[in-house]
N, C-alpha and C positions, 0 to 999 in steps of 0.2 A: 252324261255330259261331264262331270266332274274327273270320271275315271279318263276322259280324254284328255282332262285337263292334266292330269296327273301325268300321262303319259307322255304328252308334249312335254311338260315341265321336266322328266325323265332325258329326253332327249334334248332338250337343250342344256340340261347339265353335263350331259355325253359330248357335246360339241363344244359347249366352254373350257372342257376339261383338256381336249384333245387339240386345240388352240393353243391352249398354257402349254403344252408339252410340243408343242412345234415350235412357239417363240424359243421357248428355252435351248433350245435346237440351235437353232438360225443365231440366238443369241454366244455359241460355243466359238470361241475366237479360232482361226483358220489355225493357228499354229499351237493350238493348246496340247499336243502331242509333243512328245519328246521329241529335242531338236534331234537332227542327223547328226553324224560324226564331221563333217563338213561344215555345217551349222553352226558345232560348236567349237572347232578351230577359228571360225570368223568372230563369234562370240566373244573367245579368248582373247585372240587378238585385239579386236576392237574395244572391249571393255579393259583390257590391260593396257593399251595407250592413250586410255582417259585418265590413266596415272600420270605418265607420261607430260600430258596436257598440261594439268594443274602446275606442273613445275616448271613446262618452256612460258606459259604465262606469267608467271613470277619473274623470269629471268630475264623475259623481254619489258618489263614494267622497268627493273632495275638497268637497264641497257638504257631506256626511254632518260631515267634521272639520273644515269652518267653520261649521258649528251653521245652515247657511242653510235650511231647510225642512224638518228630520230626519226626522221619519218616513214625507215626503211622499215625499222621495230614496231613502231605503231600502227603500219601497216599490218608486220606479222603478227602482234597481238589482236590487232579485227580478226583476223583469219583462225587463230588459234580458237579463241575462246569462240567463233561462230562455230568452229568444228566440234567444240567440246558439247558446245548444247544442243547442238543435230544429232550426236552420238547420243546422249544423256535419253536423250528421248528415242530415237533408233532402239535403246537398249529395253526400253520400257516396251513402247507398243508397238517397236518393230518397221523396219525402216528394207522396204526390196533394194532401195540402187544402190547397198552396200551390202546386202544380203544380210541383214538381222533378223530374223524370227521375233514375236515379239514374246517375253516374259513372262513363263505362265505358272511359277512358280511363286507361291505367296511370299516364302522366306526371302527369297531374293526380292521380290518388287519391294518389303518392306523396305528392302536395305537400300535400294535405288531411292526409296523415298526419302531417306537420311540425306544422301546425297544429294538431292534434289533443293532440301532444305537450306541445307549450305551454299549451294550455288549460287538460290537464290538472295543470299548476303554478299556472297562474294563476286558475283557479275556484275553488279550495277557499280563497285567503283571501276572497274576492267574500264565499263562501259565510258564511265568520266574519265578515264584518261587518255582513253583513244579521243574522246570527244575534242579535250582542253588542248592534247599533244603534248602536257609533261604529269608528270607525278612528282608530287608536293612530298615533303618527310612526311606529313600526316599518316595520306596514303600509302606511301612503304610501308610504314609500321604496322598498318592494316593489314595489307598484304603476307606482310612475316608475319604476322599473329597466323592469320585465318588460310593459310595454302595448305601446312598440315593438316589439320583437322579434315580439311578436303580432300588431298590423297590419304589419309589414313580410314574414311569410309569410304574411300573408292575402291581403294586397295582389301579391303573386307568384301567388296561384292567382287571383285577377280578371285578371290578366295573361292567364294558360293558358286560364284558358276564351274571354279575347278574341279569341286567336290562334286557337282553335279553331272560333271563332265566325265569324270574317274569312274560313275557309276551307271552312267548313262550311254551315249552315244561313242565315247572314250573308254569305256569301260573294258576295252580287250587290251588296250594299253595304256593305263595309268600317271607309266612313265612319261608321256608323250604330253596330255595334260599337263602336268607339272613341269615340263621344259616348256610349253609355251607361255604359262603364266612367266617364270623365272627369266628366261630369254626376254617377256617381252618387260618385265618390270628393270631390265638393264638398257632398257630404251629412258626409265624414268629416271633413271640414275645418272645418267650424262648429266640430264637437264636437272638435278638436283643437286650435284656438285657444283656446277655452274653456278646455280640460283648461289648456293651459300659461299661460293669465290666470291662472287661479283655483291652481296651481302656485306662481307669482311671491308670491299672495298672500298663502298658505302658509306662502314663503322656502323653498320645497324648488331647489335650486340655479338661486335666480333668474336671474342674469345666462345663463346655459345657455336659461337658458326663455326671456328674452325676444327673444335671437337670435332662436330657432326660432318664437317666437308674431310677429316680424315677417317670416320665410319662408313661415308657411303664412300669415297674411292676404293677404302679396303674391302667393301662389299661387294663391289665392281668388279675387280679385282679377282677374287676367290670362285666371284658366279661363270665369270667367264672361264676360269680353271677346270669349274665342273659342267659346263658345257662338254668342253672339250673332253673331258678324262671321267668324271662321273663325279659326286656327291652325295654320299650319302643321307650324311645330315639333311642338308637341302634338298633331297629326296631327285635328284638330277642324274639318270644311268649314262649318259655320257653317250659316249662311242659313235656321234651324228654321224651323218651318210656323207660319201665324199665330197656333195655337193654343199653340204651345209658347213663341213671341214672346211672347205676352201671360204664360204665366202666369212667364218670364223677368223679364220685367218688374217685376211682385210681389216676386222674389229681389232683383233692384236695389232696388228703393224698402225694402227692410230691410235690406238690406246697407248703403245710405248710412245709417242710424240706427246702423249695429251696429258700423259700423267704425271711426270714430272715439272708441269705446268699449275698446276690443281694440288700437288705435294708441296711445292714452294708458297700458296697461298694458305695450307694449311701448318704451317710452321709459326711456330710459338714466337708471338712478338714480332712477327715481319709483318712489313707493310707492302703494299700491294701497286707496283706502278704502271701509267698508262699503259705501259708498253706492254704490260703482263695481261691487263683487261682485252688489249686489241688482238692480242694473242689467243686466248681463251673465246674470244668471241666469234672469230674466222675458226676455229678449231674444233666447236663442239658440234656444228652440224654435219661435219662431213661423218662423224663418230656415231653420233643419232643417225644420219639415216643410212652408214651400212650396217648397224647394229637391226633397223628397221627390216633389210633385206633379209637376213636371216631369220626374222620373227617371221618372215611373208613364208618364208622357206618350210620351217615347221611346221604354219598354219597348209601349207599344202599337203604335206606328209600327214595330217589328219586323215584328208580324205582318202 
């Protein structure tokens, strides 16, 4: 009797064991496999215009407190920051109606977690002033404090998934990774020279602003040069397909209208008049979204 007992007891240890080893199974996330090369062009893209995000947010808050279109901005601030946090998570645990795979990567999800962290300080005033329909000086100041810190751990996870991307599903061209991070962090660049014109014109710690609004045009500036022609430094081989030549193109022929716009706001001691902000502000989306077109362009030559 005992030896029977024993032997039962044998096999139901056989079967608990065999149990744990099928949860653990079933427990294995559907996309814990390395993304496709497709995958990770969408990856890119998408995670590199949550840089993007973070800075038409800021611009549309400062739009909202210089009375320049109120309730059309307020609107685009709901919309913005609702896209940034459907992304934010898309990017984490994976989102099909955009095509995200979800993150299976510990190094990255920690770094998603950073960003996560911040959002969560930095949405809920978004949230109050869609709510109230203006932005108080308080909130500015909040804002300028806390947007960099936000793209700048955002901008560390487009890094992680480059590298990841260079070695991974990207890995037979490199080159092609790092133009669409680069390409698409010129999407964030509009909206960051923006954010710090319309900053200057505020008076939220002008002189601070127009340094940096003459850093990123010149960065603007030089990315799109090596687009077109190549970059070493920037690690950009240049030479796009005719298709992406052309719609290049389109980004220069508004870039010459926009910059000299953005170079007058970043001049030493000028001040900054309505006429300049109405200008700047009908002018940067058409710039953002064919610079966008070309990002889509790349992200297809991934695959």
């Amino acid at each position: 009797m005992l030896t029977a007992r024993k032997g039962y007891f044998k096999q139901f240890q056989l079967f608990a064991a065999v149990c744990t080893v099928l949860a653990s199974i079933v427990a294995i996330p559907a996309h814990a496999a390395e993304p496709t090369a497709a995958e990770y062009g969408t990856i890119l893209n998408l995670s590199g215009r949550q840089r993007m995000l973070t800075q038409k947010m800021s611009k549309e808050v400062l739009l909202v407190a210089l009375d320049v279109d109120k309730a059309a901005n307020i609107d685009n601030l709901k919309n913005t920051s609702a896209l940034f946090d459907k992304t934010l998570k898309g990017l984490k645990d994976g989102d099909a109606s955009v095509g995200l795979p979800a993150t299976s990567s510990k190094r990255i999800l920690r770094q998603l977690t950073k960003v996560e962290e911040l959002w969560a300080d930095f949405y809920p005033t978004i949230q109050a002033i869609t709510s109230s329909g203006s932005a108080s000086a308080e909130q500015i100041a909040e804002i300028a404090a806390k947007n960099l810190p936000l793209l700048k751990q955002m901008n560390k996870t487009v890094g992680a998934y480059e590298k990841a991307a260079a070695k991974g599903g990207l890995s037979t061209d490199p080159g092609l990774a790092a133009t669409i991070n680069l390409a698409g962090k010129q999407r964030m660049l509009t909206q960051k020279m923006s954010k710090e014109f319309l900053l200057i014109a505020y008076g939220q710690d002008a002189e601070a602003n127009r340094l940096s609004l003459l850093e990123t045009l010149t960065l603007f500036d030089r990315t799109l040069t090596g687009l077109f022609s190549g970059d070493a430094t920037l690690g950009l081989p240049g030479n796009p397909s005719a298709g992406v030549k052309a719609q290049l193109d389109v980004v220069q022929g508004l870039w010459t209208s926009f910059k000299p716009i953005v170079e007058a706001g970043s001049a030493t001691g000028s001040s900054i008049a309505a006429g300049q902000i109405s200008q700047l502000a009908s002018s940067n989306l058409p710039l953002l979204r064919e610079m966008n077109k070309a990002v889509g362009m790349y992200e297809k030559e991934s695959s």
